[in-house]
KETI-883807 format. One record per residue: residue number from 0; residue in three letters; y, x, z of N, C-alpha, C in turn. Coordinates in pm, whole numbers, plus 32768, in hexadecimal, padded with zeros to 4 digits. Example, Ala and Ser with C-alpha at 12.3 -4.5 7.8 and 13.67 -1.06 7.14 Angstrom:
BEGIN
<0 "Ala" <7DC7 8527 830C> <7E3E 84CE 830C> <7EB6 8528 830C>>
<1 "Ser" <7F1F 8505 82C4> <7F96 8557 82CA> <8003 850A 8313>>
! end
This chain:
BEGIN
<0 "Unk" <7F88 8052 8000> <8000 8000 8000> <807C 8056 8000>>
<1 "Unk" <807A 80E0 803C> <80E3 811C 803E> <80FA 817A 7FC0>>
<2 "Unk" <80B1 818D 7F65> <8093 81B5 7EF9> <80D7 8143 7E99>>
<3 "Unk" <80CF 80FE 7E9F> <810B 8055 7E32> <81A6 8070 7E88>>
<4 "Unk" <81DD 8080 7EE4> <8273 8042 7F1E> <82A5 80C8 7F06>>
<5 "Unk" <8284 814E 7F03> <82D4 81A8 7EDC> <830B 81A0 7E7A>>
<6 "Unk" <82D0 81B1 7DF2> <8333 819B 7D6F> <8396 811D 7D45>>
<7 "Unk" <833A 80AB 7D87> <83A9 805A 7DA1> <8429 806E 7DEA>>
<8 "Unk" <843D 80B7 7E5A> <848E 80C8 7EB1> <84E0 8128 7E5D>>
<9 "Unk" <84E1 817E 7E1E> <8512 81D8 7DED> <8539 81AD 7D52>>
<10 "Unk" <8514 813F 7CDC> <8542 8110 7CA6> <85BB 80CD 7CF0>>
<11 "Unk" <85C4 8082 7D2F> <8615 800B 7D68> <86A2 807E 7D9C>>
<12 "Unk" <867A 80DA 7DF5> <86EF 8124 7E1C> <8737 815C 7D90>>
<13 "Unk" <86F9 818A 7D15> <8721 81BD 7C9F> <8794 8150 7C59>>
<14 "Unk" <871D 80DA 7C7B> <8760 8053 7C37> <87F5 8032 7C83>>
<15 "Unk" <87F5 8048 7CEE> <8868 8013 7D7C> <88B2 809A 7D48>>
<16 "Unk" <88B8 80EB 7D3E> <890B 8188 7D45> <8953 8190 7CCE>>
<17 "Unk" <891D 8166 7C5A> <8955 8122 7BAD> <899C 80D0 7BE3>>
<18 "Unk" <896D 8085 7C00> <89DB 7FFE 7C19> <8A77 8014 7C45>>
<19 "Unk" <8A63 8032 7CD9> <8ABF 8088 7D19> <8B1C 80F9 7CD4>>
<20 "Unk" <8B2C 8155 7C85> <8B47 8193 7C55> <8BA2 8198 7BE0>>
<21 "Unk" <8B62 812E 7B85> <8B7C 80FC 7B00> <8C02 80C5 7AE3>>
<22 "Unk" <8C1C 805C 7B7F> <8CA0 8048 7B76> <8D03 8066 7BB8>>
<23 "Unk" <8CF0 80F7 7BC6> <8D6C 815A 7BF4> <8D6D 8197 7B94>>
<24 "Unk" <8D5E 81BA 7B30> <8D29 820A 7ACB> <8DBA 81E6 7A7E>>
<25 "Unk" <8DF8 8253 7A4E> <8E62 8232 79F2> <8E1C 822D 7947>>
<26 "Unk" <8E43 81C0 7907> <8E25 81B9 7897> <8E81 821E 7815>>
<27 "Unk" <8E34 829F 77C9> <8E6F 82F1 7788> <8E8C 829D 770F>>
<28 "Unk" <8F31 8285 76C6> <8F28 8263 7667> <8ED7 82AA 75F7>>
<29 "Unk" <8EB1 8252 7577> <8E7B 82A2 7537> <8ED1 82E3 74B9>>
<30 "Unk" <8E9D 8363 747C> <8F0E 8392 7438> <8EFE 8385 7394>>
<31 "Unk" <8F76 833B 738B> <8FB1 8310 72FC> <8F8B 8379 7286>>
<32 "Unk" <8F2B 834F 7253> <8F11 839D 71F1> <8F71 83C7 7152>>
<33 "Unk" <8FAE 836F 718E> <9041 839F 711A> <90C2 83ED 7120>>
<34 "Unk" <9098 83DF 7196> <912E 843E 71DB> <9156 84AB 7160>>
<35 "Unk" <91CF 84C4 7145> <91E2 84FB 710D> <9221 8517 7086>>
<36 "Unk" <91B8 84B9 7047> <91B0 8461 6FB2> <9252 843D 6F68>>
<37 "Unk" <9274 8409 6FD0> <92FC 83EA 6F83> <9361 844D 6FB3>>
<38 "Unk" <935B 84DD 6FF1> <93A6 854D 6FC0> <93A6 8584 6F2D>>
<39 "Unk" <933D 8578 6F0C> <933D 85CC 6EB0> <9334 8565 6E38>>
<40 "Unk" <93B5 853C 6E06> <93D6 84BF 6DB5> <93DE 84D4 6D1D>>
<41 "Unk" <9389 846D 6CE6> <9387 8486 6C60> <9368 8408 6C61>>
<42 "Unk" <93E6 83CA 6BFF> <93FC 8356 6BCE> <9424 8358 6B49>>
<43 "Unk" <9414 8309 6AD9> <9442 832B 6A84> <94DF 82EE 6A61>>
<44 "Unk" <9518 8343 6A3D> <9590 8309 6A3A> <95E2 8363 6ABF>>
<45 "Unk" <95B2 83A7 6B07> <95F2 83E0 6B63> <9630 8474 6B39>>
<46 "Unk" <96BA 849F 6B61> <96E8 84FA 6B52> <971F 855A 6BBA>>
<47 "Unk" <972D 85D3 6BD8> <977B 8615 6C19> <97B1 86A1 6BED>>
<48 "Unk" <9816 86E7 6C34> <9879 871C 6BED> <9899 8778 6C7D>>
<49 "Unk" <987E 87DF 6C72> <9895 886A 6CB7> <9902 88C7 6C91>>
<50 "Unk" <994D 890C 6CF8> <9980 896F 6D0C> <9936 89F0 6CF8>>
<51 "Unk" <9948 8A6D 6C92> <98BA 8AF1 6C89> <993C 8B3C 6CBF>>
<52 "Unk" <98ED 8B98 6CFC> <9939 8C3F 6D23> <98A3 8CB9 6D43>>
<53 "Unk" <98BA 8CF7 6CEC> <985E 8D3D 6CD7> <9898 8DE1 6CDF>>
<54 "Unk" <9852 8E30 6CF7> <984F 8EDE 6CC0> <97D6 8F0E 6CBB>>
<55 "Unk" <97E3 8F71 6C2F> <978D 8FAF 6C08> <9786 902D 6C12>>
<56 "Unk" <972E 907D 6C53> <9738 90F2 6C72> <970F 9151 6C1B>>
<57 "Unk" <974B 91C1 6BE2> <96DF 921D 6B7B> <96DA 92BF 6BAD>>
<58 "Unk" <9730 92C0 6C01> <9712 933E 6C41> <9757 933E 6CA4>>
<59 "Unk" <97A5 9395 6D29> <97DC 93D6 6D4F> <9863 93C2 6D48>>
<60 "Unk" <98A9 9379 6D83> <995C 9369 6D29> <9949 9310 6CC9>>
<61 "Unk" <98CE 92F7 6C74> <98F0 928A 6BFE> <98B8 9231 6BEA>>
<62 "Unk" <98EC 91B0 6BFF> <98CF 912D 6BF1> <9920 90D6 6B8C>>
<63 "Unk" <98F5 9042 6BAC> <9940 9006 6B54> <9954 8F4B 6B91>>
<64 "Unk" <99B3 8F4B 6BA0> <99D1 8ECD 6C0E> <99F1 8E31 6B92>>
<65 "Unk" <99AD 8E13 6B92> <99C7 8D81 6B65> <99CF 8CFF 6BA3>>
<66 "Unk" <9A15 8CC7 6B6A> <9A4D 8C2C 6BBF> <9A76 8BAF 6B66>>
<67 "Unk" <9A02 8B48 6B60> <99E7 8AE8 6AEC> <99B4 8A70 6B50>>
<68 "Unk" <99E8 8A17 6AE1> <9979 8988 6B1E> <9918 8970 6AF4>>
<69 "Unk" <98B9 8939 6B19> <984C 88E4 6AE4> <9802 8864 6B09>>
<70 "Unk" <980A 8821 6A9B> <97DA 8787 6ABD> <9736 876F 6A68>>
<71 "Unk" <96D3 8741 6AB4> <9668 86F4 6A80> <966D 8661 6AB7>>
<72 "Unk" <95F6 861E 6A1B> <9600 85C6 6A23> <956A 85AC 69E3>>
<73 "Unk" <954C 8557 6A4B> <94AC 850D 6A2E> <9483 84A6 69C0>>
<74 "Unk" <948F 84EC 6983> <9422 84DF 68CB> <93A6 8459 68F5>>
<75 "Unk" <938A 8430 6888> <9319 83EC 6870> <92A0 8426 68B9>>
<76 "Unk" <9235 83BD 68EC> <91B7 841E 6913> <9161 8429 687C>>
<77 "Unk" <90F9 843F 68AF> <9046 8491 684F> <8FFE 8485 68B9>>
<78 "Unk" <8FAA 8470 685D> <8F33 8482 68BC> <8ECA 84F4 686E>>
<79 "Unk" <8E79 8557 68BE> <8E3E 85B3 6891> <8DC1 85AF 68E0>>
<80 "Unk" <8D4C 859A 68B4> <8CB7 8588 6904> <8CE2 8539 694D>>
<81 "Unk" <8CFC 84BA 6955> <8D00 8486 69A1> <8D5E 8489 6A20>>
<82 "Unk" <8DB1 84D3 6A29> <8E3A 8509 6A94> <8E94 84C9 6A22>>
<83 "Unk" <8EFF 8488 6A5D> <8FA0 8459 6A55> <8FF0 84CF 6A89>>
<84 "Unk" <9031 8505 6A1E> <9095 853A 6A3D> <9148 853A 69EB>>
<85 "Unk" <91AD 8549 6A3A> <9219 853B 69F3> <9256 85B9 69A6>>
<86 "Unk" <9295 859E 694D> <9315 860F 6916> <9380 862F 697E>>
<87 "Unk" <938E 8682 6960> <9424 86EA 69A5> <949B 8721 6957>>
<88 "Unk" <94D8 86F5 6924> <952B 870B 68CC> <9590 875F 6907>>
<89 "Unk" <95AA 87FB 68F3> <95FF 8834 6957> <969B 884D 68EA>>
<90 "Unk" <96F9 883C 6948> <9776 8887 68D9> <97F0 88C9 6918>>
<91 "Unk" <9813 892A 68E5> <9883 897F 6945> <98DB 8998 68E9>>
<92 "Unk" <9960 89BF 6927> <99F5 89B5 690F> <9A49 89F5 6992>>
<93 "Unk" <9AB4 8A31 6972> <9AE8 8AA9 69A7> <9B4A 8A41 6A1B>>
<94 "Unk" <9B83 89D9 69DF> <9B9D 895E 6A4F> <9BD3 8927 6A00>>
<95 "Unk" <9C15 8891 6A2C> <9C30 87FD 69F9> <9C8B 8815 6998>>
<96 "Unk" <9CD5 8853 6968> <9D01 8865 68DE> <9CC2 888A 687E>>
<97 "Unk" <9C31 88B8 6861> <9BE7 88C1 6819> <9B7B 883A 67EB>>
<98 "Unk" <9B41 885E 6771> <9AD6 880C 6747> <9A44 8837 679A>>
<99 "Unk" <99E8 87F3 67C8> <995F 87EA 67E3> <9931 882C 676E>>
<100 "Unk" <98EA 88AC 6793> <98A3 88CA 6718> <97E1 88B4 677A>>
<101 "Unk" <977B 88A0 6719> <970F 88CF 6742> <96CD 890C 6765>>
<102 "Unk" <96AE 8949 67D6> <9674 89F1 6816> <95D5 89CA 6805>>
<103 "Unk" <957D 896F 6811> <950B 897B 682C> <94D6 890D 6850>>
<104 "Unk" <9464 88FF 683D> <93EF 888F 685C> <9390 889C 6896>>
<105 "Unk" <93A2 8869 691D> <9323 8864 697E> <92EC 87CF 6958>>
<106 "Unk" <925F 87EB 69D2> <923A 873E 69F8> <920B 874E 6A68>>
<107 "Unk" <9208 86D2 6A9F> <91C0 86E0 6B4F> <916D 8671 6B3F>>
<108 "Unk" <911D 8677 6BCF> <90C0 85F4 6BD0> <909F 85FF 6C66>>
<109 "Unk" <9091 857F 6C90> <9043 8561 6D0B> <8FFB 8547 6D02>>
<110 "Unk" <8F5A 85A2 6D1B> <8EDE 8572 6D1E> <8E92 8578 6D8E>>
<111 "Unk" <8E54 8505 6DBD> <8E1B 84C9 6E30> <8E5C 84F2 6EA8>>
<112 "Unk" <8E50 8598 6EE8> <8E8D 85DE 6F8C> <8ECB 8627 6F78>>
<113 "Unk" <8F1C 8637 6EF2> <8F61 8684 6EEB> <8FB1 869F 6E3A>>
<114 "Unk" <904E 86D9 6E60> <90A9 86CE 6DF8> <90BD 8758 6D98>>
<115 "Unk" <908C 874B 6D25> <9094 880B 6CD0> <9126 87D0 6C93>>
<116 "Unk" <9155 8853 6C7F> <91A7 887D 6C08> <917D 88F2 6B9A>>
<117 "Unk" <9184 88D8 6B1E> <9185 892E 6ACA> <9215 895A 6AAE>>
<118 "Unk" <9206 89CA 6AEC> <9255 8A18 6A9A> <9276 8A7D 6A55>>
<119 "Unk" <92D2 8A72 69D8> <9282 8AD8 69A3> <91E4 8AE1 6964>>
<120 "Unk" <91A9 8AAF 6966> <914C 8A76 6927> <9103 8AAF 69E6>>
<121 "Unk" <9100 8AEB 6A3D> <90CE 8B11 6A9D> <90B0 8A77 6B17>>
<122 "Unk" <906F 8A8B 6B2D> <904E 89E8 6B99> <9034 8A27 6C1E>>
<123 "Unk" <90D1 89FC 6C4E> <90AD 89D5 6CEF> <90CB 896A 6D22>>
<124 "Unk" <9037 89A3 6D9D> <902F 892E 6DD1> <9093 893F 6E44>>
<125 "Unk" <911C 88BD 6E4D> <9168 889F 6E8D> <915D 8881 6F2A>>
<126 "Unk" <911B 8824 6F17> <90E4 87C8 6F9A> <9068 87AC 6FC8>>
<127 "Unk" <901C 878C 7024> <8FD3 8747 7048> <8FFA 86E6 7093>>
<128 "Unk" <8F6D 865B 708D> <8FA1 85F5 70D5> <8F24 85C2 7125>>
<129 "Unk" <8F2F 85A3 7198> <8FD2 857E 71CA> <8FE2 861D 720E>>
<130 "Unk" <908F 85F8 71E0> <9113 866B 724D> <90BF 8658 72A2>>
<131 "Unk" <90C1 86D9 72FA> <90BE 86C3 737E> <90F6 8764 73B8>>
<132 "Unk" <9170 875D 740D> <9187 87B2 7463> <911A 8837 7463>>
<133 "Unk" <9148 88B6 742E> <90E8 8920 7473> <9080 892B 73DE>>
<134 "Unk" <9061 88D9 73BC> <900C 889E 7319> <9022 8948 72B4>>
<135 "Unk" <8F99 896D 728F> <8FBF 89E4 7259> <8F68 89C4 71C2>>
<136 "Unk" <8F4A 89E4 7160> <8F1F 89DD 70F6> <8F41 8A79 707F>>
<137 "Unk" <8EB6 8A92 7035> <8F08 8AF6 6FCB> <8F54 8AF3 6F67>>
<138 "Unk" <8FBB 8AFB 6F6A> <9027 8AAF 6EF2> <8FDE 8ADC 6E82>>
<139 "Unk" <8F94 8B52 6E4A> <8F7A 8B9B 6DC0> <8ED7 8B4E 6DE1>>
<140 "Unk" <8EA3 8B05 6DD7> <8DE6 8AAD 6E15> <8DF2 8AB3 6D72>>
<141 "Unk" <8E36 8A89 6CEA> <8E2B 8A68 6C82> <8E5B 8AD2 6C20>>
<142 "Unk" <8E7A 8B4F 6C58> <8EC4 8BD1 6BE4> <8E4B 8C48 6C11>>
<143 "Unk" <8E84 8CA5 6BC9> <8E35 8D1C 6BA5> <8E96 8D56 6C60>>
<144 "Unk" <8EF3 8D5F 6C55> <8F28 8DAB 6CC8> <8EFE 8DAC 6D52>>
<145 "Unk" <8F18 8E13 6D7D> <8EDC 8E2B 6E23> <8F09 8DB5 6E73>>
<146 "Unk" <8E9E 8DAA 6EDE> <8EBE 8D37 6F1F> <8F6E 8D4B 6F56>>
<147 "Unk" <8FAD 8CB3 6F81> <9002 8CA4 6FA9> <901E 8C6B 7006>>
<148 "Unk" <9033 8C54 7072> <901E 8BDB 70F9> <9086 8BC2 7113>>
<149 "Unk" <909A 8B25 70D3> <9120 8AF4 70F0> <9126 8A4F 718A>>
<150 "Unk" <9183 8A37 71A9> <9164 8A34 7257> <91C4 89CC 726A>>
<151 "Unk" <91C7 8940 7287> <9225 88CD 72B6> <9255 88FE 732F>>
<152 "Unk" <92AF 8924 731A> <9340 8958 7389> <9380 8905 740A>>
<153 "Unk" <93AD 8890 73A6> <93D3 880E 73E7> <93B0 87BD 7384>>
<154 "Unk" <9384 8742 741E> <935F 86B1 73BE> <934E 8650 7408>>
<155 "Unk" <9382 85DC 740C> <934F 8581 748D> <9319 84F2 7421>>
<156 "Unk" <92C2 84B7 7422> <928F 8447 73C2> <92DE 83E3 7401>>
<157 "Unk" <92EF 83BE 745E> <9321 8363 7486> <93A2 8369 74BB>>
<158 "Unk" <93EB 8382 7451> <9469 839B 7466> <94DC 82FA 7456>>
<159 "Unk" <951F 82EF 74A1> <9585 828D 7494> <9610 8297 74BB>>
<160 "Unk" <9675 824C 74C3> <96F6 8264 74F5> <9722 82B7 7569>>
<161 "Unk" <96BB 82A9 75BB> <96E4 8306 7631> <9687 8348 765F>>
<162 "Unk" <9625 8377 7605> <95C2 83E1 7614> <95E5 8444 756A>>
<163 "Unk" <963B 8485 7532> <9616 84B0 74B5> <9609 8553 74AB>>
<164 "Unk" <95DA 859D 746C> <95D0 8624 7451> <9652 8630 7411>>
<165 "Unk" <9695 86D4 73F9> <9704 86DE 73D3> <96DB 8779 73B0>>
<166 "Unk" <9737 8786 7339> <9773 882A 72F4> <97E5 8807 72D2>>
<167 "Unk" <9830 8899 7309> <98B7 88B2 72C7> <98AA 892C 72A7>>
<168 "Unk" <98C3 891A 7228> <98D8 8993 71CE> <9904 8A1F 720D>>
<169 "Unk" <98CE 8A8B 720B> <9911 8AF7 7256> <9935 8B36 71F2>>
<170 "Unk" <99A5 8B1D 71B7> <99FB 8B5B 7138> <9A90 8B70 7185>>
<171 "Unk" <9AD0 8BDE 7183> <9B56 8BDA 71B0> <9BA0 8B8C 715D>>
<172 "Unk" <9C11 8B23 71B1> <9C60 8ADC 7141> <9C20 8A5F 712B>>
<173 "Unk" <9BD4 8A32 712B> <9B5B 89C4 7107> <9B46 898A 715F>>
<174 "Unk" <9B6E 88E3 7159> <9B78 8889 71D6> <9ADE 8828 71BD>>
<175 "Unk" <9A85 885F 7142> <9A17 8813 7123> <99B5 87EA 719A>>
<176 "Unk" <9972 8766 71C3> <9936 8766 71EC> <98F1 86ED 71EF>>
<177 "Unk" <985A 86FF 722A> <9808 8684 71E9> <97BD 865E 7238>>
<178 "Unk" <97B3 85D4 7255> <9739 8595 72C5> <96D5 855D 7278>>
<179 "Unk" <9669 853C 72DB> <95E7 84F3 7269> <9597 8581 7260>>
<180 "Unk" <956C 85ED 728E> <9553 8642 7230> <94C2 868B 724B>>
<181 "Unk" <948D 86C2 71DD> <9421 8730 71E1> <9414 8795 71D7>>
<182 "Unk" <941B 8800 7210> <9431 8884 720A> <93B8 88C9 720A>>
<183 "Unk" <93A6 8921 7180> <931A 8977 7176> <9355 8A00 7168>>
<184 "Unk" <933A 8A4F 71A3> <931F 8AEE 71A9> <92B1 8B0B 713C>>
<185 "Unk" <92E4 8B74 7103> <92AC 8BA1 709F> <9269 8C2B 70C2>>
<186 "Unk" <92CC 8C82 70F7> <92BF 8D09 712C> <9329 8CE4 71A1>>
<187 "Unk" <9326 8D68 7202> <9362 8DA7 7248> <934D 8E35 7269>>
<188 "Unk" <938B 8E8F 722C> <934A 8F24 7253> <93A7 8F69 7222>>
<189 "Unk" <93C3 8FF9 7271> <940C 9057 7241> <93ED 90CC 72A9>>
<190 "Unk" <93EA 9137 7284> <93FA 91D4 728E> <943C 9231 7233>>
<191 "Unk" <9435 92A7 726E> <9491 92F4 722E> <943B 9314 7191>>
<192 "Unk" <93F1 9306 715B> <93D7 92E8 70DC> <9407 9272 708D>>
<193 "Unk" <93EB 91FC 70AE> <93EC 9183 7057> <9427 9136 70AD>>
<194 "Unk" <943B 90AC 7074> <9491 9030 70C4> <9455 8FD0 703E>>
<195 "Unk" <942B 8F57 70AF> <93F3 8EED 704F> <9400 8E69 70C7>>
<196 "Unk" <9469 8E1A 7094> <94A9 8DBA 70F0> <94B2 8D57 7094>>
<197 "Unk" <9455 8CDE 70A1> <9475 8C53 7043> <9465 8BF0 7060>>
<198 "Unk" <9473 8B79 7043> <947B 8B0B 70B2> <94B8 8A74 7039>>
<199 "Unk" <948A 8A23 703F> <94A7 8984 7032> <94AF 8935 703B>>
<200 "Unk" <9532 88EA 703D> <9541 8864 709B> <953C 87E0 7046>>
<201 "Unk" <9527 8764 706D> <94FF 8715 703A> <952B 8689 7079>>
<202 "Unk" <956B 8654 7039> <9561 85A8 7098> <9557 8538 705F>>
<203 "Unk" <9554 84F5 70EF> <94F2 845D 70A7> <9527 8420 7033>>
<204 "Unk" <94DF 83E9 6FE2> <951D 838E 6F3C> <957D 83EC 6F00>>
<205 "Unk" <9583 8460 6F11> <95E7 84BD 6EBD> <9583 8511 6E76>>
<206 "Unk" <9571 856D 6E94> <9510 85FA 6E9A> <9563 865D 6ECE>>
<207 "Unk" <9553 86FC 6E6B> <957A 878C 6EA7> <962F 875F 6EB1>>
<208 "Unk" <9633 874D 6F15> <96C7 877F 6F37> <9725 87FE 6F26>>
<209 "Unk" <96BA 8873 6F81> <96C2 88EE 6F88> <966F 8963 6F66>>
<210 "Unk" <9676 89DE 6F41> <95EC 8A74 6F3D> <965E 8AC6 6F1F>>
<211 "Unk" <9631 8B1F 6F70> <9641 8B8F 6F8E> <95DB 8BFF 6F54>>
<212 "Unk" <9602 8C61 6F19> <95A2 8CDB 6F05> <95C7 8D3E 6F18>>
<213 "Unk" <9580 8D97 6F77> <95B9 8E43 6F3F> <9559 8E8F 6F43>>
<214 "Unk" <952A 8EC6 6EE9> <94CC 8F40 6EF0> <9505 8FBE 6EA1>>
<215 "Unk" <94E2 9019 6EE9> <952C 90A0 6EF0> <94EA 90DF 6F07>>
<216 "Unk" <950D 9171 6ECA> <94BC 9205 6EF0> <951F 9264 6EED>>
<217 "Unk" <94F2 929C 6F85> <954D 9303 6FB2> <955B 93B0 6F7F>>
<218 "Unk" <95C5 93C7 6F64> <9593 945F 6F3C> <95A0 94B8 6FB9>>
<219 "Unk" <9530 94F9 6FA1> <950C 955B 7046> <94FD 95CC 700A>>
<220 "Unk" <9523 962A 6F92> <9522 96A0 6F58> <95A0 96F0 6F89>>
<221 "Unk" <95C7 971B 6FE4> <965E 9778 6FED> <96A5 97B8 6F6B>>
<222 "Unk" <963A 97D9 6F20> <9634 982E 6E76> <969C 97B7 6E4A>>
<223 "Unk" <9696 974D 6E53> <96BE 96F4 6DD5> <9720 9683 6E3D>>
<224 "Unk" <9719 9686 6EB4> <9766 9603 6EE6> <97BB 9653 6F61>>
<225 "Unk" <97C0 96A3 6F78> <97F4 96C8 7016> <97AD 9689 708D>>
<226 "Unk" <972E 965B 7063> <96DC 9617 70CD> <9738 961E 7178>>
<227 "Unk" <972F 959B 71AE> <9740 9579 721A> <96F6 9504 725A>>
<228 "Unk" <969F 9542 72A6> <9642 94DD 72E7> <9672 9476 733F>>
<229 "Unk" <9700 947F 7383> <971E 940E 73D9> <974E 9395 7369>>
<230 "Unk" <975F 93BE 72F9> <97E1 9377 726D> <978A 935B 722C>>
<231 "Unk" <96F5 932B 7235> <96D1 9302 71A8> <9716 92AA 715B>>
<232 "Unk" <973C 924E 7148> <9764 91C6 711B> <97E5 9223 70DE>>
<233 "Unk" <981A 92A3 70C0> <9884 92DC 706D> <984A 9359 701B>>
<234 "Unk" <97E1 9332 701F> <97AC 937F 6FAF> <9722 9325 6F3A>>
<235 "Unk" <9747 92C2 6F34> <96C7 9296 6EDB> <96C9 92B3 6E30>>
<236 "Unk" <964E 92CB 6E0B> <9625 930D 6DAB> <9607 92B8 6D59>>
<237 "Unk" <95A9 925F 6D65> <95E1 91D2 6D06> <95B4 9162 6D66>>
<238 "Unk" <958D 90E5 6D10> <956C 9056 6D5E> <95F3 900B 6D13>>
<239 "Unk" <95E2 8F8B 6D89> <9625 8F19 6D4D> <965F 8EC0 6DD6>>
<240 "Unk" <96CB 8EB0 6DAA> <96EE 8E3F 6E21> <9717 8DC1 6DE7>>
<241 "Unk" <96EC 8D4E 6DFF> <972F 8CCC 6DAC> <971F 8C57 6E20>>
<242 "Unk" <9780 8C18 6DDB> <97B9 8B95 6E52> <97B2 8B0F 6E00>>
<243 "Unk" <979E 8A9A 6E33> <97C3 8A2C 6DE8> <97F5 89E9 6E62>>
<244 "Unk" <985C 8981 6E5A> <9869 891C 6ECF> <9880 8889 6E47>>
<245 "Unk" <9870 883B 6E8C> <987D 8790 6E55> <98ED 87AF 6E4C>>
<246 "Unk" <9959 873F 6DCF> <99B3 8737 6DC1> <99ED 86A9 6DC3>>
<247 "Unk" <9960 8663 6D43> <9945 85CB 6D47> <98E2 85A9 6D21>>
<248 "Unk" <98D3 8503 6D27> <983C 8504 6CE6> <9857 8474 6CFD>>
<249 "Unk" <97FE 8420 6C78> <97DA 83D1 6C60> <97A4 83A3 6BF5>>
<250 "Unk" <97A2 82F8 6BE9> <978C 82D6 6B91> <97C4 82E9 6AFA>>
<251 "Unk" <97AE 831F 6A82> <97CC 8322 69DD> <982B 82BF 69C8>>
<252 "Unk" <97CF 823C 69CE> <97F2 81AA 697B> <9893 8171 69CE>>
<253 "Unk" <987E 819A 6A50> <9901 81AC 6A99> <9992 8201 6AA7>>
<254 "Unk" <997E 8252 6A52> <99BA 82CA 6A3F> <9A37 82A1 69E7>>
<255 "Unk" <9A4B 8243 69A4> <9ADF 81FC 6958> <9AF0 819E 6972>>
! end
């Protein structure tokens, strides 16, 4: 008889101890598998229009500083194997007294967890989904190039009026700044050899707001630079630095 009331007794406390428990238990929302999705906006008919500031480095003392706009605008989709993807119609001009000329043709696509860009005929992958805070992925998963680990910076999914993420532009002079937003790290790294600092921001029903790039290589030869190890960043040998910030953006059909 005491053989039969043990397992019973010990079900029942299992059963009583669940019980008990269950409803103290905070319920974890579950997470939105879309989060994200509508940063990285491609509509057709959608346009935006950037501020460029760029330099090009070719040696030592010689570069070459340029400063242009550029506006894309989301082309018709295609579909290819079965993936939907849109046109990118890119075009730059030195600023608003000029004509739009055509620089180039990308396309992007959102497919299933995540957002590529071709560019350049090169495909990266942008995003994964869902955002999530801390979220790391290899931006190059689809190119020949060495891996890349790019990293959601800031991001809150559930963002509203008095909960929102925020960037302000860290440009001297530049009062830009943007709520709603997604911030991916691209790189962060520098030593006295190289510097590779990149980063993209993104917000809701818009897309890239902001990127930043700089990659650089330091000259450490005394023969050829006067090498100074506390001064790298005044001696680079080549690389690239380029900027975009939002200027405007919208709808085409709205645009007159």
């Amino acid at each position: 008889m005491v053989k039969q009331f043990f397992p019973v007794f010990i079900l029942c406390s299992l059963f009583l101890s669940s019980c008990g428990t269950s409803g103290s238990s905070e319920t974890i929302p579950a997470i939105d598998q879309e989060a994200g999705k509508s940063y990285f906006f491609l509509e057709e008919g959608k346009f935006r229009e950037y501020e460029v500031y760029e330099i090009r480095y070719h040696a030592v003392g010689l570069s070459d500083t340029l400063a242009y706009q550029l506006r894309e605008e989301v082309k018709e989709s295609f579909t290819n194997n079965g993936v939907r993807s849109n046109v990118i119609h890119r075009f730059s001009r030195i600023d608003e007294n000029q004509e739009w000329s055509l620089d180039s043709v990308w396309s992007a696509r959102v497919e299933r967890d995540r957002a590529i860009s071709m560019e350049n005929n090169i495909p990266i992958l942008k995003m994964t989904f869902p955002s999530l805070q801390e979220r790391t992925w290899d931006g190059n998963l689809f190119n020949t190039r060495q891996e890349d680990e790019f990293k959601v910076i800031t991001f809150d999914p559930t963002q509203n009026d008095e909960n929102q993420t925020s960037f302000r532009v860290p440009v001297a002079g530049s009062a830009a700044s943007f709520t709603e937003v997604l911030v991916i790290e691209h790189e962060s790294f520098e030593d006295f050899v190289d510097k590779d600092v990149r980063m993209e921001v993104y917000k809701d029903s818009v897309g890239l707001v902001y990127k930043e790039y700089e990659t650089l290589k330091y000259c450490t030869t005394n023969s050829v630079c006067d090498y100074d190890p506390t001064m790298p960043g005044e001696f680079v040998v080549s690389g690239r630095y380029y900027r975009e910030i939002l200027l405007t953006h919208g709808f085409i059909d709205n645009e007159n």
